[in-house]
Structure formats: C-alpha cells, structure tokens
C-alpha angles and dihedrals in degrees: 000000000000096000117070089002116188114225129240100068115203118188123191106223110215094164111165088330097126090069092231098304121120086204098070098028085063071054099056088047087051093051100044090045090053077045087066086228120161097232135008108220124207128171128252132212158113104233096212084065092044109045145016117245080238095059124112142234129246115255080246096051093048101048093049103037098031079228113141090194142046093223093061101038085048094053103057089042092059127119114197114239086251083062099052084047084066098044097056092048084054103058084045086057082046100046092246136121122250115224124166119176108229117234099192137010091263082068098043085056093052104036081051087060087060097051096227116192091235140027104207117202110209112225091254093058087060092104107034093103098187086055090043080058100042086055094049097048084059087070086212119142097263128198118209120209107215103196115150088359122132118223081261098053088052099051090046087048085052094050100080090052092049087045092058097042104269109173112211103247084062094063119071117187106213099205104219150166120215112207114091113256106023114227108237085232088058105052099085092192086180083074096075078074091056093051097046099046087046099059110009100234124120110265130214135179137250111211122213095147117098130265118019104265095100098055089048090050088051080059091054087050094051101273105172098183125037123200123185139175120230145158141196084250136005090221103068120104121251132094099278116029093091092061089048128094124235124248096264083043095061089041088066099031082058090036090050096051094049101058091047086049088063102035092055086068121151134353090229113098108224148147103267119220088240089055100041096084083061099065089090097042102054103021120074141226131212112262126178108256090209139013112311115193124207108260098029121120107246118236133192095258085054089066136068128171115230136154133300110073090204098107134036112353110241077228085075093047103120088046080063093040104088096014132127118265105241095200130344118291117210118207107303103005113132122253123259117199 
C-alpha cells in the first residue's frame, strides 16, 4: 500500500474497539473493508510495559468502562501478538491494509516483523524519546499523531527521524485533539497549515470529534491522511465506543471524502466538458426588441438580450450599437452583423 499511494488516506481506527475479543476485531476488519477504507488500525501493546498498575484512568475512561485504573481497563482490552498475526492475514484475505499503533518497544519490535506499512506514533508517545528511536531505527514511513503537543514538542519528537535520514516524504503529522469527544471550539483545523509550513511534511487529522463533517472538512484543507475512530455499536461498554462512528456512519464518512477529494480537482479555473452543452442554454445573444429594417441604423433601444447563447455575445453589444442593419430583424430574432 506504500507504492502509488492514492491520497487521501483513510484509516479505520478499531483501537481497542473489539473489546479484547478476536472475534470482533475479524468484525471490525469486515466492517471497515465493506467501508471501502484504505487501513484498519488496531493498538499494540503488553500492559505491564505501558502503564503502572497505579496509574489512572481518564474521566472518560472512567465514565464509560467503571475502571479506576488504567492497569486494569488495558488488560482486559489486550490481543496476543498471535492474535495481531491473524489479523493481518485476515485484511489481506479482505483486501485491506493492516495498521496497530505500538504502546511500548516491545511492540515496535514486533509490528516491524510484520512490515507494516506504517508505524503510527499516538499523541502520548510524543515525548518518549527511546521508543521515538526504536521507531526510527525501523526505517519504516511513520505517522506521528500530534494531540496536546506545542510546535516545540513536535519538532523534538521529529529529531530523531532527521537524525536517522528520514526523508521527508517518509514522516506524516496526524493533527489531533485528545479529549473524547473533541469539542467542535477546540479542532482548530487551521492548524494542519501550520503544520505543514513548519516542517515541510504532508499533514493529515485524527478525528475524535462526532459526526464526520470535520474529517471531511480536514480533506477540504489538504488532509492527506484520515483517521477515525468507529465500532460495531456505539452501546457497547468500553472507553471509546461512544466517540466512534457505526458502521453505516464510516460508509458515508469514506464515501463522503471521497467525493470532495475528487471534486476539489485542479487549481486551474476552466470550462469543464459536463458544463460546456450548457453554454447556449444559460448564457444570452443579442435580439432586436422591435422591428429592425435592412438599411436602419441600429440603436440601443433596438436591441434586447435574451437565451439562448447561440447567436452575438452581449459582450459585443456596443460593436452592434451604431451598425447597419444587414436585413430586417423582427422582435427577438438575433442580430446578424
């Protein structure tokens, strides 16, 4: 998927919305592959590497998963790596690509023996600089989620990918907001220019807000990679069902991008070959408003303008004013000079 790749990128995020069950997350593939989405993203990790068992949960997490820790809510909420191997054998039997966001550098290790087409960094690995080079040593095109990070942040998360000989086209910034669900006031969709402009690497958005019109709108802006969260129901219990979309709801979100995609088209402002058979149906010519006879010196209240565009441009009309009538012109006939 890496070779001719067809922007924009739109990657199903899964997550950990299977609820650790490889069951539903073969599901998930199934519904982001009917989706017509270009990836399917899961998340990859061992829970004793990413969290303390001190550690808490988000408000968010709480309030949807009753879990007081993030030990606890992880670990029920982890697929073996045997599990991500069939997975990925499983979006190649769907015609999808696989993606899993690594957690720890145990991950990184073992999402790198896949040869993944991506390695994607989360927002809250921004600053964990030995998995940052762990990542860059892989070699693999990397896309960097930049929720809650500063312009600063960002470039120190980039330096160990320059370091290593990165060229540009290999790094993808994901902007993103963190909360769940994002408030609209707080996108700041504008921000993918700044991106862009500040470290010259195409730029993308990671959606946590809800509905689809925001992703779209990143598409309108130049987003060249969407990521969005979704579940096979927004009922089921776990932290981030209730900011994903349902299956109906990421048909038309992929649907929906891609159309914009195309209709943004080119820079260049031109008559198009579906509009050009209705040149003579909008546009006017010049007709006499009264009788006009051969010989007469045609004046301006001789003339109206009226469809169809087939005859004298009105853009012509003070060549006609003050001409010699040719032959007579009844009421609405177009103007011959």
């Amino acid at each position: 998927m890496t070779e001719n790749r067809t922007w924009p990128i739109v990657i199903a995020e899964a997550g950990v919305n299977h609820n650790g069950s490889l069951d539903y997350a073969m599901r998930l593939v199934d519904i982001a592959a009917e989706a017509k989405a270009d990836y399917v993203k899961f998340q990859t990790f061992k829970t004793e590497n990413l969290v303390a068992k001190s550690c808490p949960t988000a408000t968010y997490q709480q309030e949807k998963t009753g879990h007081g820790g993030q030990y606890e809510m992880l670990k029920n909420l982890e697929l073996s790596y045997n599990d991500f191997r069939e997975l990925k054998d499983y979006c190649e039997h769907r015609g999808i690509g696989f993606l899993s966001t690594p957690f720890d550098i145990e991950s990184v290790d073992f999402l790198a023996s896949l040869k993944v087409d991506f390695m994607k960094i989360p927002s809250g690995e921004i600053t964990n600089l030995p998995y940052l080079r762990r990542i860059a040593s892989t070699g693999i095109p990397v896309i960097i989620s930049t929720g809650m990070s500063t312009i600063d942040e960002i470039g120190d998360a980039l330096r160990p990918f320059r370091n290593t000989g990165y060229p540009a086209d290999k790094i993808f910034l994901l902007h993103c907001n963190t909360q769940y669900p994002t408030p609209y006031q707080d996108v700041n969709l504008n921000a993918l220019t700044t991106l862009e402009k500040a470290f010259g690497v195409e730029v993308g958005y990671s959606d946590h807000t809800v509905g689809v019109e925001v992703p779209v709108a990143a598409v309108a802006l130049g987003a060249k990679i969407i990521e969005k969260h979704f579940t096979m129901s927004r009922e089921l219990k776990g932290p981030d069902h209730s900011a994903s979309l349902e299956p109906e709801e990421l048909k038309m979100m992929v649907s929906m991008i891609r159309n914009v995609n195309t209709a943004l088209g080119s820079p260049e402002k031109f008559r198009t070959s579906s509009e050009t058979g209705n040149l003579g149906i909008a546009r006017k010519s010049i007709v006499a408003s009264r009788k006009i006879v051969r010989g007469q010196i045609i004046q301006e209240e001789d003339l109206t303008t009226k469809r169809p565009g087939t005859g004298l441009s009105p853009m012509i009309w003070d060549r006609v004013v003050g001409s010699v009538a040719t032959k007579d012109f009844m009421p609405d006939q177009q103007i011959e000079l």
